[in-house]
CHARMM internal coordinates of N, CA and C (Angstrom, degrees):
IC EDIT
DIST 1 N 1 CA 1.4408
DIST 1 CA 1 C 1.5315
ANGL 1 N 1 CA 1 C 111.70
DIST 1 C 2 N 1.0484
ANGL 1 CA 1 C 2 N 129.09
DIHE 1 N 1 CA 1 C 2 N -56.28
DIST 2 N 2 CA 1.0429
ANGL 1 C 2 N 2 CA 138.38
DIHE 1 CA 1 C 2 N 2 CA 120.19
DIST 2 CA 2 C 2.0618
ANGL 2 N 2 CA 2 C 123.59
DIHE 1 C 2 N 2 CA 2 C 40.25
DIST 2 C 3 N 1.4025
ANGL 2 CA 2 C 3 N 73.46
DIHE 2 N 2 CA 2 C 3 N -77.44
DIST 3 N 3 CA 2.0257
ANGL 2 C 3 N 3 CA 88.76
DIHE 2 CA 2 C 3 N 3 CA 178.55
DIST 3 CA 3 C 1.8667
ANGL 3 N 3 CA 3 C 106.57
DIHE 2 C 3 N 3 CA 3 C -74.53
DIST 3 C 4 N 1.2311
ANGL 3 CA 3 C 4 N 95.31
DIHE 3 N 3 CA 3 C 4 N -33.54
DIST 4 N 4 CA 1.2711
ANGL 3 C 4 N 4 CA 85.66
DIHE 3 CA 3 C 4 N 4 CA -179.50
DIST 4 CA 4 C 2.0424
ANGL 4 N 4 CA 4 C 123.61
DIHE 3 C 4 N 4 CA 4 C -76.35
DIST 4 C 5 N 0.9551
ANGL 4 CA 4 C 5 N 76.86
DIHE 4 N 4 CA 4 C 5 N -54.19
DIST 5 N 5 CA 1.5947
ANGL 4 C 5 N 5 CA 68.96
DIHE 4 CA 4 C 5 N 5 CA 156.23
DIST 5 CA 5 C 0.8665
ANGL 5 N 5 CA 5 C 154.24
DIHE 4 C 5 N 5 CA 5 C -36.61
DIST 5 C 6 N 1.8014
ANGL 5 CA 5 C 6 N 97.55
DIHE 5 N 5 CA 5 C 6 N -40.91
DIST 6 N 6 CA 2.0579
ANGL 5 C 6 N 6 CA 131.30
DIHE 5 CA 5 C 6 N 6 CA 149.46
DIST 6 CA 6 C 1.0331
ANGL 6 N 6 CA 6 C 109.92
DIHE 5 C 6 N 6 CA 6 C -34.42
DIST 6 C 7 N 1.4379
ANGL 6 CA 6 C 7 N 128.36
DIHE 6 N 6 CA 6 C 7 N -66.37
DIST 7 N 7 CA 1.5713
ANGL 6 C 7 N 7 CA 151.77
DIHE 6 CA 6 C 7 N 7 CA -125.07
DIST 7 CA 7 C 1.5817
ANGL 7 N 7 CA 7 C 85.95
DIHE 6 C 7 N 7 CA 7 C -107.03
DIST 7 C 8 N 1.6666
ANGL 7 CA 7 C 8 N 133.65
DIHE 7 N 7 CA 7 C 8 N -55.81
DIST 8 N 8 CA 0.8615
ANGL 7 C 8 N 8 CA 99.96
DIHE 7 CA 7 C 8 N 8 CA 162.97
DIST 8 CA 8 C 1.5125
ANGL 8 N 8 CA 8 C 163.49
DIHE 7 C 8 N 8 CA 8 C -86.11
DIST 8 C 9 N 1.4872
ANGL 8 CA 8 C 9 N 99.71
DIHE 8 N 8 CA 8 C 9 N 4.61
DIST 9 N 9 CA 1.6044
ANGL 8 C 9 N 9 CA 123.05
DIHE 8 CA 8 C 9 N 9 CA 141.26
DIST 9 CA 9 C 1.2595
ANGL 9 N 9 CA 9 C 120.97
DIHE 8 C 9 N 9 CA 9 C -62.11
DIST 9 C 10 N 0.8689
ANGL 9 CA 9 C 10 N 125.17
DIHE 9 N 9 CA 9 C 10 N -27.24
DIST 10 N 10 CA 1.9933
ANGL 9 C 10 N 10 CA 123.12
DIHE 9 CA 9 C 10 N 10 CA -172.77
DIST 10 CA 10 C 2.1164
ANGL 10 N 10 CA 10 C 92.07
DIHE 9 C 10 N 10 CA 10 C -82.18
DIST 10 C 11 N 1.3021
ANGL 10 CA 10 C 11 N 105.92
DIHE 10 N 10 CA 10 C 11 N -35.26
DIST 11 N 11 CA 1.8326
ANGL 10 C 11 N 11 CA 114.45
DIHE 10 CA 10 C 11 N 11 CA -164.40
DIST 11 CA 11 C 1.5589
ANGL 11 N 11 CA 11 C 92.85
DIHE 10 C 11 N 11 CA 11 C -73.88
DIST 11 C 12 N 1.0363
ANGL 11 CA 11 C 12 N 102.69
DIHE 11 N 11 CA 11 C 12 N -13.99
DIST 12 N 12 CA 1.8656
ANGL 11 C 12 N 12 CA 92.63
DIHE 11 CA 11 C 12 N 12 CA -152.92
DIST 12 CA 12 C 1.5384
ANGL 12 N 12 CA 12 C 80.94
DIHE 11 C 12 N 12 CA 12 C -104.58
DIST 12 C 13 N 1.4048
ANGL 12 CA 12 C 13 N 132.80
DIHE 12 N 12 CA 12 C 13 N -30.38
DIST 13 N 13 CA 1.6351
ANGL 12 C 13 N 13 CA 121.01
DIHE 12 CA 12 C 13 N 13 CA 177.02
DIST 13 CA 13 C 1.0783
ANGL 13 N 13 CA 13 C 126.10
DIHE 12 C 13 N 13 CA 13 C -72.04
DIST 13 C 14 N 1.5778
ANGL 13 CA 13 C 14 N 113.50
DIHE 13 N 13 CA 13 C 14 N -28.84
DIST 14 N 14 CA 1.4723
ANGL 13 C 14 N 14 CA 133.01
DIHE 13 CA 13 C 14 N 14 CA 172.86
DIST 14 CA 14 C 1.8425
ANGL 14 N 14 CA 14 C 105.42
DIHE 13 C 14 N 14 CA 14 C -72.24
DIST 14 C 15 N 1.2547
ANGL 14 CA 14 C 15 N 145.52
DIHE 14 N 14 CA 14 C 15 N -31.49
DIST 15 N 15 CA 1.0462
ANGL 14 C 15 N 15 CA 166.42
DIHE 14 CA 14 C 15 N 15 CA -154.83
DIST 15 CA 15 C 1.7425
ANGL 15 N 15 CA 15 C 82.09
DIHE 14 C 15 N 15 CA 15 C -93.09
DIST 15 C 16 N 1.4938
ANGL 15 CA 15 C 16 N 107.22
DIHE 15 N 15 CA 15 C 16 N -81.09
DIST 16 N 16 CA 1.2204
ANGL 15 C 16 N 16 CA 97.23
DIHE 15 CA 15 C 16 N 16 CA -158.24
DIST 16 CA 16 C 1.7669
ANGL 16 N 16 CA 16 C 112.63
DIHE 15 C 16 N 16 CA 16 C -60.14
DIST 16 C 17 N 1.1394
ANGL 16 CA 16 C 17 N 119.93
DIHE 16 N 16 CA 16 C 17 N -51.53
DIST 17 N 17 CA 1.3329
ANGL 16 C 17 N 17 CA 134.68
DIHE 16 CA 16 C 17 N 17 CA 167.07
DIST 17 CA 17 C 1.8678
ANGL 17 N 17 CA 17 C 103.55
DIHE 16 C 17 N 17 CA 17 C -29.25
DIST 17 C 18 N 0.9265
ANGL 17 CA 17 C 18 N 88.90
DIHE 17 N 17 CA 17 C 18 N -56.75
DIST 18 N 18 CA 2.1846
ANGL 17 C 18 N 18 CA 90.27
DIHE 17 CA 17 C 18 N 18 CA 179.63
DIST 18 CA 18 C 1.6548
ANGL 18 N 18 CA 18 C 97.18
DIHE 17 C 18 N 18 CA 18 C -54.72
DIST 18 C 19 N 1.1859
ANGL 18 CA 18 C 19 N 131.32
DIHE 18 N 18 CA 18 C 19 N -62.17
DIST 19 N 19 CA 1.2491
ANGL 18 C 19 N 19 CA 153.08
DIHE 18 CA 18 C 19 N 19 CA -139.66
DIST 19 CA 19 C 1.8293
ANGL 19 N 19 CA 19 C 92.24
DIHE 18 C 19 N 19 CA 19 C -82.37
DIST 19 C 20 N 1.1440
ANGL 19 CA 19 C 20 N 113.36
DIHE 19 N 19 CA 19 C 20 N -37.92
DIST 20 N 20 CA 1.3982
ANGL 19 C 20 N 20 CA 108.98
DIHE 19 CA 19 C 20 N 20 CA 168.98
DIST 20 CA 20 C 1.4437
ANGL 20 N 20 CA 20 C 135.10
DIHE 19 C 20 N 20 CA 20 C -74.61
DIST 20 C 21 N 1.6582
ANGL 20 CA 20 C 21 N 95.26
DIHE 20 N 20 CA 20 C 21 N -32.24
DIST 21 N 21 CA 1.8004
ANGL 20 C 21 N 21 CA 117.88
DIHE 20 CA 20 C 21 N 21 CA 171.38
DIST 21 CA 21 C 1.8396
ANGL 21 N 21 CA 21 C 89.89
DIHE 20 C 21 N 21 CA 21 C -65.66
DIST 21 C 22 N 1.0418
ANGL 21 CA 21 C 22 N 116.53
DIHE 21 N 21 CA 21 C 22 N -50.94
DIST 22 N 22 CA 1.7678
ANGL 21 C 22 N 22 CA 109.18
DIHE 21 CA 21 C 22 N 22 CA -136.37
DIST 22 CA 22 C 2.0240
ANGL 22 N 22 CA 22 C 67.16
DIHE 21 C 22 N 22 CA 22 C -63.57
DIST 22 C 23 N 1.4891
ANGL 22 CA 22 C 23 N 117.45
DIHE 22 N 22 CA 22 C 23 N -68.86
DIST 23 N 23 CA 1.4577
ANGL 22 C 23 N 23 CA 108.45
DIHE 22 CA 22 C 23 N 23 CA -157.96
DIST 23 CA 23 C 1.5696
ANGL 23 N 23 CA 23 C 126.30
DIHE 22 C 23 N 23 CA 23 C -44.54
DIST 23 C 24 N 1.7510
ANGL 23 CA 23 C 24 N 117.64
DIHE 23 N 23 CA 23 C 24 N -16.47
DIST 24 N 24 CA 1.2499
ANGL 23 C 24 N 24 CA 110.03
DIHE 23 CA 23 C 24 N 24 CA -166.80
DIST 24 CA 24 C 1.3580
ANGL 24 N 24 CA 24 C 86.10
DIHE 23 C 24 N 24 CA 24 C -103.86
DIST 24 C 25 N 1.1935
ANGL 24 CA 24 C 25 N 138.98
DIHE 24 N 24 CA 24 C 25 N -11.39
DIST 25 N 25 CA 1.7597
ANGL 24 C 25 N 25 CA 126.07
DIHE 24 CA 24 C 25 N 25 CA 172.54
DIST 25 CA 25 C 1.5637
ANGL 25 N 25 CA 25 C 96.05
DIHE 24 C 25 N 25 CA 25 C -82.66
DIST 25 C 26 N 1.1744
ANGL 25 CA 25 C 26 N 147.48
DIHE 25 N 25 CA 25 C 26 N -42.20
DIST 26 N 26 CA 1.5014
ANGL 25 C 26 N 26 CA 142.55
DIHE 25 CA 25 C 26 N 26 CA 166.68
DIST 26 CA 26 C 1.4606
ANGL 26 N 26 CA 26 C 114.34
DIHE 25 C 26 N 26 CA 26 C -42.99
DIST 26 C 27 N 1.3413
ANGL 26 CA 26 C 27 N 128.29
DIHE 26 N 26 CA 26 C 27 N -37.05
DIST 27 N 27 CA 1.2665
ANGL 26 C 27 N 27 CA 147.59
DIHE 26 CA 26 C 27 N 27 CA -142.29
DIST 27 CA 27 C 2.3973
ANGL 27 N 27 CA 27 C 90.57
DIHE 26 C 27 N 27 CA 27 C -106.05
DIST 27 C 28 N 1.4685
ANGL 27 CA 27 C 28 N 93.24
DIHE 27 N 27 CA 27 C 28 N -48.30
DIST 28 N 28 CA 1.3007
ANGL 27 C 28 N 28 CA 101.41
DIHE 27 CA 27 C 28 N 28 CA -167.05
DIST 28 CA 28 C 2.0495
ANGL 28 N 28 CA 28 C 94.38
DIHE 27 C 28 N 28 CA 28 C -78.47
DIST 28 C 29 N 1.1156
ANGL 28 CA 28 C 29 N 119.07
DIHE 28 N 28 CA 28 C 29 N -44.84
DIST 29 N 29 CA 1.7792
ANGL 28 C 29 N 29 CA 121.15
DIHE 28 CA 28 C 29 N 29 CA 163.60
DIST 29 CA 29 C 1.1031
ANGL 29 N 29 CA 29 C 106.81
DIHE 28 C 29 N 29 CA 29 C -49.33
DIST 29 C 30 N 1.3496
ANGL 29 CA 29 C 30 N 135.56
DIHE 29 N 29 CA 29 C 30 N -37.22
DIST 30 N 30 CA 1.4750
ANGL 29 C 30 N 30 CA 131.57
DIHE 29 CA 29 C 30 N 30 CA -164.68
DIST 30 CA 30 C 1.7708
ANGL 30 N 30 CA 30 C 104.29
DIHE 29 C 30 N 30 CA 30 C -81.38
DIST 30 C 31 N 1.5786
ANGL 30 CA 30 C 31 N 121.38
DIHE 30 N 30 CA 30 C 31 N -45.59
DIST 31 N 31 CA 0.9641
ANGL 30 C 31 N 31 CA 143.27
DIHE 30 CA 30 C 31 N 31 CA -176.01
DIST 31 CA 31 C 1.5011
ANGL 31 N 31 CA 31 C 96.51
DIHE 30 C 31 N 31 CA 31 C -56.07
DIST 31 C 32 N 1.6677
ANGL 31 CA 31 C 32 N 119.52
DIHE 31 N 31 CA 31 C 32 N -58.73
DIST 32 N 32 CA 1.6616
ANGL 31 C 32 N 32 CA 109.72
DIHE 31 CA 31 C 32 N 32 CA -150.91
DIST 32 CA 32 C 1.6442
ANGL 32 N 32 CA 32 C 89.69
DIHE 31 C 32 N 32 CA 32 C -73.75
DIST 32 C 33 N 1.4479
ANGL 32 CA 32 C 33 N 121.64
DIHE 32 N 32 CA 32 C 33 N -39.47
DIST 33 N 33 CA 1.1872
ANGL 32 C 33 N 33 CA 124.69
DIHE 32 CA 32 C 33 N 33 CA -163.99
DIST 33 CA 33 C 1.6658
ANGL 33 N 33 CA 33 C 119.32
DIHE 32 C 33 N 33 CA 33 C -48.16
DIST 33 C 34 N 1.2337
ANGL 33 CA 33 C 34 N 102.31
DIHE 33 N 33 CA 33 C 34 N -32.49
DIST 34 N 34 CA 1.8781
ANGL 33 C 34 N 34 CA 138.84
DIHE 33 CA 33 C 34 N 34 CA 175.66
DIST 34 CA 34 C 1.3112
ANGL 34 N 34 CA 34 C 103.66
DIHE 33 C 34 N 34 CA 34 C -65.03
DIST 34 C 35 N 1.3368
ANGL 34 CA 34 C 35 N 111.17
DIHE 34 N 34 CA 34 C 35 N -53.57
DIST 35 N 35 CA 1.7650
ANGL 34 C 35 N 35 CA 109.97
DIHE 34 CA 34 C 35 N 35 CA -166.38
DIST 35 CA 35 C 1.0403
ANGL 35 N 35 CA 35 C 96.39
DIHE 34 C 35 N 35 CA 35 C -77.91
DIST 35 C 36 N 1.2125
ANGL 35 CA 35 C 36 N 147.89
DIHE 35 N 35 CA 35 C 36 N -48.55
DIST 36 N 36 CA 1.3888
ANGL 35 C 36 N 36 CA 161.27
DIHE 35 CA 35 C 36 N 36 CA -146.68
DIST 36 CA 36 C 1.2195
ANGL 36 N 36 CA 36 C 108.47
DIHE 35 C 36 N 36 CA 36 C -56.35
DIST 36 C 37 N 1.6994
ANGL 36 CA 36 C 37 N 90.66
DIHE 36 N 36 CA 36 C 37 N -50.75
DIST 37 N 37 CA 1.6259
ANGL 36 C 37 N 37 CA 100.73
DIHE 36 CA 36 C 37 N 37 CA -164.93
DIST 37 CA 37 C 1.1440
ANGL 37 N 37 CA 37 C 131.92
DIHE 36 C 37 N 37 CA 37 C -126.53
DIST 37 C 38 N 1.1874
ANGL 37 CA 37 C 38 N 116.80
DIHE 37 N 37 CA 37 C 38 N 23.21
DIST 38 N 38 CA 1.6518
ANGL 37 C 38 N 38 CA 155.70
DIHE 37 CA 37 C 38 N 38 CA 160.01
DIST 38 CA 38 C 1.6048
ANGL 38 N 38 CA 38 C 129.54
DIHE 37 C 38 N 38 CA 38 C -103.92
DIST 38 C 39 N 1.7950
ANGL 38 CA 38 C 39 N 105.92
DIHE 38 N 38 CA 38 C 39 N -21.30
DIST 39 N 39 CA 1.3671
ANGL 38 C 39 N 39 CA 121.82
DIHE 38 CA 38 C 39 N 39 CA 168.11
DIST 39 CA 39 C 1.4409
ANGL 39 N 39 CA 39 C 113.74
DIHE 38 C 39 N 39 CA 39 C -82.30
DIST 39 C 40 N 0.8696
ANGL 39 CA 39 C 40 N 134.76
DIHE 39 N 39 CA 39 C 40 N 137.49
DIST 40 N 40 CA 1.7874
ANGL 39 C 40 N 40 CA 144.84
DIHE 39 CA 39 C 40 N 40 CA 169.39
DIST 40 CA 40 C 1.8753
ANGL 40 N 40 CA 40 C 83.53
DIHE 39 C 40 N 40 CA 40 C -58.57
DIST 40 C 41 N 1.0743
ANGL 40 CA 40 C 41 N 104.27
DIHE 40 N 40 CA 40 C 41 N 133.19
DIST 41 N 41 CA 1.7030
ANGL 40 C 41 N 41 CA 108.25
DIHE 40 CA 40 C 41 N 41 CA 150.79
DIST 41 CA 41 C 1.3466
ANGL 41 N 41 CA 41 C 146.46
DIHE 40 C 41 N 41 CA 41 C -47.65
DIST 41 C 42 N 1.6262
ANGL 41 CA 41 C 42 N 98.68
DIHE 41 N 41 CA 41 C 42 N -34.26
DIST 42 N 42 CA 1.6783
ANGL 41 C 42 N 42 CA 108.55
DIHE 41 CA 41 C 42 N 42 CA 172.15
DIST 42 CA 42 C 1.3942
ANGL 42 N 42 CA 42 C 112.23
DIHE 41 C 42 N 42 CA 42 C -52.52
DIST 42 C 43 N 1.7819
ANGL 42 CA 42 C 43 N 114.92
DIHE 42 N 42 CA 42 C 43 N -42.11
DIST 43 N 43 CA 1.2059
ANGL 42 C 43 N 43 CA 124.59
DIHE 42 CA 42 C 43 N 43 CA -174.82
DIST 43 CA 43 C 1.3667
ANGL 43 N 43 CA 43 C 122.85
DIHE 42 C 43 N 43 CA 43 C -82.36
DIST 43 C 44 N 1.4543
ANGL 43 CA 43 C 44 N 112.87
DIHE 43 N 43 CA 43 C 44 N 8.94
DIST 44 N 44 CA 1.2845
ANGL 43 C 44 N 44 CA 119.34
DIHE 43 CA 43 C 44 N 44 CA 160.60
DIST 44 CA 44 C 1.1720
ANGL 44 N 44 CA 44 C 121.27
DIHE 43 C 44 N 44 CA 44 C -125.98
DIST 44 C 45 N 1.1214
ANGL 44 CA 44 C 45 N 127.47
DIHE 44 N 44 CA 44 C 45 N 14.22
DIST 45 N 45 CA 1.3496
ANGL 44 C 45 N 45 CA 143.72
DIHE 44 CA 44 C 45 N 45 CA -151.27
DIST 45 CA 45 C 2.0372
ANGL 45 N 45 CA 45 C 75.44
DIHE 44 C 45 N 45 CA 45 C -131.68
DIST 45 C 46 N 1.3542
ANGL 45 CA 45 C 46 N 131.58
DIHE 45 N 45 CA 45 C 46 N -73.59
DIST 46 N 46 CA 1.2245
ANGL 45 C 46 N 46 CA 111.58
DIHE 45 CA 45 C 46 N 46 CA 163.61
DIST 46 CA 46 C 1.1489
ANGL 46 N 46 CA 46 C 148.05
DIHE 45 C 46 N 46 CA 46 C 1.59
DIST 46 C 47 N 1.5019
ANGL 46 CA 46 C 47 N 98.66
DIHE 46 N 46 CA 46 C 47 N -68.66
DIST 47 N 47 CA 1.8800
ANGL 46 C 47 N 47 CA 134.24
DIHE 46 CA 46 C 47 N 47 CA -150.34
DIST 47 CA 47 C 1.4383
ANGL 47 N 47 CA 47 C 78.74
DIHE 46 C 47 N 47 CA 47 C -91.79
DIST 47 C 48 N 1.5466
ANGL 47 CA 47 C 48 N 137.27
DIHE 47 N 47 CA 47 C 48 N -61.58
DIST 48 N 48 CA 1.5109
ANGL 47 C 48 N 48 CA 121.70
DIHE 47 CA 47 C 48 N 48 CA -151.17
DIST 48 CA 48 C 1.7115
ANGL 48 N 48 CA 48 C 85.91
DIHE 47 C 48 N 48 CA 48 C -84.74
DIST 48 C 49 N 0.9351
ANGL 48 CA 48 C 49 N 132.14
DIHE 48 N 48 CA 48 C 49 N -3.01
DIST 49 N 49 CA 1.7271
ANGL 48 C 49 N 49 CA 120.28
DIHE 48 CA 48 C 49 N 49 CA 176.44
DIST 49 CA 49 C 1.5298
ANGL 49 N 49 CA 49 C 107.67
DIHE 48 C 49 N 49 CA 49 C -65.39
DIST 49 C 50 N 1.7221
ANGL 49 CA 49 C 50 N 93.18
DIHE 49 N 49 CA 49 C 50 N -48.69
DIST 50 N 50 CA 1.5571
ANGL 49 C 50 N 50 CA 93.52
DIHE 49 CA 49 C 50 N 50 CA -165.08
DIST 50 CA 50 C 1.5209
ANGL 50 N 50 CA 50 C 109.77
DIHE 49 C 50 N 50 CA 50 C -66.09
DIST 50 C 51 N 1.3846
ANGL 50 CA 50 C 51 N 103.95
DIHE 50 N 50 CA 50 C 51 N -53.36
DIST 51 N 51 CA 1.5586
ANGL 50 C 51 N 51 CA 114.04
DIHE 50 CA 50 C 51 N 51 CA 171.91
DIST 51 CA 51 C 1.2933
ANGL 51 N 51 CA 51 C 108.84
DIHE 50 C 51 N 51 CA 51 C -41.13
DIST 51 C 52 N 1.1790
ANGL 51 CA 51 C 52 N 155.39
DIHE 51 N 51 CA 51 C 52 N -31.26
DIST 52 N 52 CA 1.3739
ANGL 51 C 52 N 52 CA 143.29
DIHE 51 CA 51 C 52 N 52 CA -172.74
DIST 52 CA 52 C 1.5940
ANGL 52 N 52 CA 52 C 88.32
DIHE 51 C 52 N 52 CA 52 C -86.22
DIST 52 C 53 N 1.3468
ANGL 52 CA 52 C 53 N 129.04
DIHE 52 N 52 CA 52 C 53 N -44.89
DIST 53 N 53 CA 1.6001
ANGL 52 C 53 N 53 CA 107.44
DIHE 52 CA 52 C 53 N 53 CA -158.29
DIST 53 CA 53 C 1.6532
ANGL 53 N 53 CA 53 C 109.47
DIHE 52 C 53 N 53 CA 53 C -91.82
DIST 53 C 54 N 1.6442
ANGL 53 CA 53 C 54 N 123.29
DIHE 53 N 53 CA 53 C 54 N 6.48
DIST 54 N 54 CA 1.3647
ANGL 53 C 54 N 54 CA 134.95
DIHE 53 CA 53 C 54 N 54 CA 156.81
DIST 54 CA 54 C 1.2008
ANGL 54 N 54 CA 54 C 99.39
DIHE 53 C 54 N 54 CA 54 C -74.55
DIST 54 C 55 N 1.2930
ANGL 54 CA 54 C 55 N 116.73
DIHE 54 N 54 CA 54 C 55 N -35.76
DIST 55 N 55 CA 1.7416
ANGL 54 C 55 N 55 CA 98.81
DIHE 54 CA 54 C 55 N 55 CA -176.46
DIST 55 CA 55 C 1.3602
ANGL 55 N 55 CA 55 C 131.28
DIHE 54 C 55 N 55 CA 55 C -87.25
DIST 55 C 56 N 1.4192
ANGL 55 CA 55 C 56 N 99.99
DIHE 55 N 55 CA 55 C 56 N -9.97
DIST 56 N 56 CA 1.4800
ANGL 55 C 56 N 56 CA 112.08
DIHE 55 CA 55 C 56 N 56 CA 164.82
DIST 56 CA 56 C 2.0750
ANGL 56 N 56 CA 56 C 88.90
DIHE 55 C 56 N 56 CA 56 C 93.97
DIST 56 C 57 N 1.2325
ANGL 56 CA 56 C 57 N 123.51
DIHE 56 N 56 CA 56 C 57 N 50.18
DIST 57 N 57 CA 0.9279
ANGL 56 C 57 N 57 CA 105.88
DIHE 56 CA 56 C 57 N 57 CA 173.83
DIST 57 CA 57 C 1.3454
ANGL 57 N 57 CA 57 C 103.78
DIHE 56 C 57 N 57 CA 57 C -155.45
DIST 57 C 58 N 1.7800
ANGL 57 CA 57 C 58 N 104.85
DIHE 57 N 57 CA 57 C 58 N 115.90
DIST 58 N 58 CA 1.4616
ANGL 57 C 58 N 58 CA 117.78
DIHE 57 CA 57 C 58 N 58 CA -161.98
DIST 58 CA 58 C 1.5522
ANGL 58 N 58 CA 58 C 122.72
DIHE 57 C 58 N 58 CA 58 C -64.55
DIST 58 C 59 N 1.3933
ANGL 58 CA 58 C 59 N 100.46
DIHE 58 N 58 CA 58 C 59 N 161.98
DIST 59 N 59 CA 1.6163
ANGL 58 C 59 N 59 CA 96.00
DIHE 58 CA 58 C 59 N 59 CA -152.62
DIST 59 CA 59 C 1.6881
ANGL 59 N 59 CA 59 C 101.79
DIHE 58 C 59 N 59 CA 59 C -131.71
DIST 59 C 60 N 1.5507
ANGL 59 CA 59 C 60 N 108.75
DIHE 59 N 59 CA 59 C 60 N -8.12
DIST 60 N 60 CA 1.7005
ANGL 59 C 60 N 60 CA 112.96
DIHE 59 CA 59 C 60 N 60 CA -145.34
DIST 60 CA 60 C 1.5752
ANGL 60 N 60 CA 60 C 79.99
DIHE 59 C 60 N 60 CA 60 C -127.71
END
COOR INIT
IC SEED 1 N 1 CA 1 C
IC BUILD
């Protein structure tokens, strides 16, 4: 009796754990979708400039 009880605690963590990924990738789509398109472009067109040349990865 025992195992089962296990198994259904381990189902119900995996459940919740999925259920938390799916909401913070919804949450993180909702976010880029926002910046995207509420930011003027220069200012992102900026920000990913610099970021490419901190990373050492050419852009020009």
């Amino acid at each position: 009796m025992r195992s089962i009880s296990v198994s259904k605690d381990i189902s119900r963590a995996r459940l919740w754990l999925r259920g938390s990924i799916l909401v913070l990738s919804v949450f993180l789509a909702f976010s880029m979708i926002y910046v995207v398109g509420l930011e003027p472009m220069v200012y992102l067109h900026d920000t990913f400039h610099d970021i490419r040349h901190s990373t050492g990865f050419p852009c020009h």
